[in-house]
Residue frames as qw, qx, qy, qz and C-alpha x, y, z in Angstrom:
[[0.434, 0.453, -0.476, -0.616, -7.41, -14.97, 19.87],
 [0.884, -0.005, 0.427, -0.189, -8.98, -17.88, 18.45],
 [0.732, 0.104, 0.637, 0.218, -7.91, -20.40, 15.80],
 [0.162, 0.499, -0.301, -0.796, -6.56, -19.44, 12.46],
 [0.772, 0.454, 0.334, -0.292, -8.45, -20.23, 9.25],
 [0.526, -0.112, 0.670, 0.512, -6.11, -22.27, 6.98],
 [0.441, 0.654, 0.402, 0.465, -7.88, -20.63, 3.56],
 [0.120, 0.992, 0.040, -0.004, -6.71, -17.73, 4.81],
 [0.748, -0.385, 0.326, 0.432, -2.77, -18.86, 5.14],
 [0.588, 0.808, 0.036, -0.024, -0.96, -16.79, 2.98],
 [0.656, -0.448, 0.201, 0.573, 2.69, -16.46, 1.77],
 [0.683, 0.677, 0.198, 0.192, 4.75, -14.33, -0.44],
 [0.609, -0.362, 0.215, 0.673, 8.33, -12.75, -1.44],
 [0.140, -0.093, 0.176, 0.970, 8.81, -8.88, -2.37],
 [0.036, 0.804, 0.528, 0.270, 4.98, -7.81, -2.28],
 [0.327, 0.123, -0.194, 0.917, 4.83, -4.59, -2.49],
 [0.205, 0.239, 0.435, -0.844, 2.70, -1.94, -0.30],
 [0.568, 0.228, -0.043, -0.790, 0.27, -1.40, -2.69],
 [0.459, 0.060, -0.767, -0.444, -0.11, -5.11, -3.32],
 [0.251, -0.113, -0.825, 0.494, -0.36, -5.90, 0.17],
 [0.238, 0.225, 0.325, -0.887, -2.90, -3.15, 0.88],
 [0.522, 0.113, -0.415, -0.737, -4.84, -4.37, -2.41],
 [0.278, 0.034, -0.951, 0.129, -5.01, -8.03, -0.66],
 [0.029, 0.347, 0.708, -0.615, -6.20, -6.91, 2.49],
 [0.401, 0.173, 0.124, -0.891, -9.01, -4.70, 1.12],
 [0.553, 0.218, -0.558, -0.579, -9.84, -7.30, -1.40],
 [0.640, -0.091, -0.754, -0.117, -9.87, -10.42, 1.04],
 [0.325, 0.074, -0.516, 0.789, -9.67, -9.08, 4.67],
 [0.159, -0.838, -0.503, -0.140, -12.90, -7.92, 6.88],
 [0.253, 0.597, -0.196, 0.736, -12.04, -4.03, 7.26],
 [0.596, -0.726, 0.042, -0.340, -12.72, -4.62, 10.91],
 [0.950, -0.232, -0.198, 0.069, -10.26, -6.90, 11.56],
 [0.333, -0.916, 0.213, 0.070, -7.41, -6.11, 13.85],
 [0.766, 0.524, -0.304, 0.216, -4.03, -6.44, 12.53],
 [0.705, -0.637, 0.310, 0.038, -1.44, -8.23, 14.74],
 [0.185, 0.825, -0.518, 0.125, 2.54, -8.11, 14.22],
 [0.347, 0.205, -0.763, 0.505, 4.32, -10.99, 15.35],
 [0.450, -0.506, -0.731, 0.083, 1.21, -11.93, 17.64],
 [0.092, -0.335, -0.379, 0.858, 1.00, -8.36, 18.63],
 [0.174, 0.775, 0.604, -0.058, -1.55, -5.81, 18.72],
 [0.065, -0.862, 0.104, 0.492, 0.81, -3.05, 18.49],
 [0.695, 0.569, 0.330, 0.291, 2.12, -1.89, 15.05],
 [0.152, -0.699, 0.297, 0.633, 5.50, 0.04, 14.39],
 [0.723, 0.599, 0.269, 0.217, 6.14, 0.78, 10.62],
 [0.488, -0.553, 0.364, 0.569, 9.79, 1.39, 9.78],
 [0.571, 0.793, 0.180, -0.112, 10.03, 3.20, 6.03],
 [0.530, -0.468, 0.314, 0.634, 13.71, 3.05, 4.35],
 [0.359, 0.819, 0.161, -0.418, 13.71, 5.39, 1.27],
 [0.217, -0.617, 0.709, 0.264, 16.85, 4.31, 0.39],
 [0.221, -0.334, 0.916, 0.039, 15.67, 0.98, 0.09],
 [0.499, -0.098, -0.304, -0.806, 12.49, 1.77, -1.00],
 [0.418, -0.216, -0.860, 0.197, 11.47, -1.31, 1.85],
 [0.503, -0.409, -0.301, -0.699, 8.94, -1.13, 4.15],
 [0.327, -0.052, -0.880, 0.341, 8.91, -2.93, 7.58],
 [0.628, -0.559, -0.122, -0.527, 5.90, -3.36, 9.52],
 [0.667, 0.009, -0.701, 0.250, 6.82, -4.90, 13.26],
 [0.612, -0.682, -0.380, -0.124, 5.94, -5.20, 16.70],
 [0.518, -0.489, -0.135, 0.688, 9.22, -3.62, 18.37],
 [0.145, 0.924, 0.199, -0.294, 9.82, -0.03, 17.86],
 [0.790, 0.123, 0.092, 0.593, 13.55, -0.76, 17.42],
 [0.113, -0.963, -0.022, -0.244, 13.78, 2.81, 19.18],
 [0.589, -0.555, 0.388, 0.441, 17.51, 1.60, 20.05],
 [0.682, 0.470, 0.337, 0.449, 18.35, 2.52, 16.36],
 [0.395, -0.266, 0.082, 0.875, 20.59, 5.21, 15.64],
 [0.009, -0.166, -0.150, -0.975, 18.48, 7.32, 13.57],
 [0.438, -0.728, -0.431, -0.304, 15.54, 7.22, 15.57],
 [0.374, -0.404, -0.346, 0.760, 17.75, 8.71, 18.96],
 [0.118, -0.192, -0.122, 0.967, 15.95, 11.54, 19.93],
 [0.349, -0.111, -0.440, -0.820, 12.76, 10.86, 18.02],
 [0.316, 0.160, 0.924, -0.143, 9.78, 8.92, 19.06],
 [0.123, 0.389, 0.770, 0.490, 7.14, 7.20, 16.78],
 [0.393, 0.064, 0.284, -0.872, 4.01, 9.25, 16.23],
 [0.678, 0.274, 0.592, -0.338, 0.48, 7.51, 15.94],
 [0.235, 0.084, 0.781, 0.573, -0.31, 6.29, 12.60],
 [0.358, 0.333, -0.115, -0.865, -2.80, 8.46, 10.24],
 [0.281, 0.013, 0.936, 0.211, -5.08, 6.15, 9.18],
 [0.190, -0.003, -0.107, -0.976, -7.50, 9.11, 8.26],
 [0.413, -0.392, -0.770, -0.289, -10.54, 7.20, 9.77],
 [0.320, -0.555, 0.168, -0.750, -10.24, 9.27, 12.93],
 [0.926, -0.311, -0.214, -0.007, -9.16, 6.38, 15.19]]
């Protein structure tokens, strides 16, 4: 990976999904690959409870309620 582009540096505290998704469509080339914590892989953890979102690069398949499960691919209905 090369160099990042400092106008694209972004921060922010309690965005939610749909703002985050409205970002990326709105500033983001829809090719570009999306890297976790300098990965390439992507685990998304959904608490319903907490209504919280986690996007991250371990599976964190040593969690009690994931025993017995594993992730499935992500639907990203683009047929990829």
């Amino acid at each position: 990976m090369d160099g990042y582009d400092a106008g694209y540096w972004k921060h922010g505290v309690n965005v939610t999904a749909g703002q985050f998704c409205n970002y990326i469509k709105t500033h983001i080339p829809p090719d570009a690959v999306l890297h976790v914590c300098g990965d390439n892989q992507v685990y998304l953890h959904f608490s319903p409870d907490g209504n919280a979102l986690s996007m991250d690069h371990d599976p964190l398949s040593d969690l009690p309620e994931y025993e017995g499960c594993q992730a499935e691919e992500l639907d990203t209905g683009d047929g990829l």
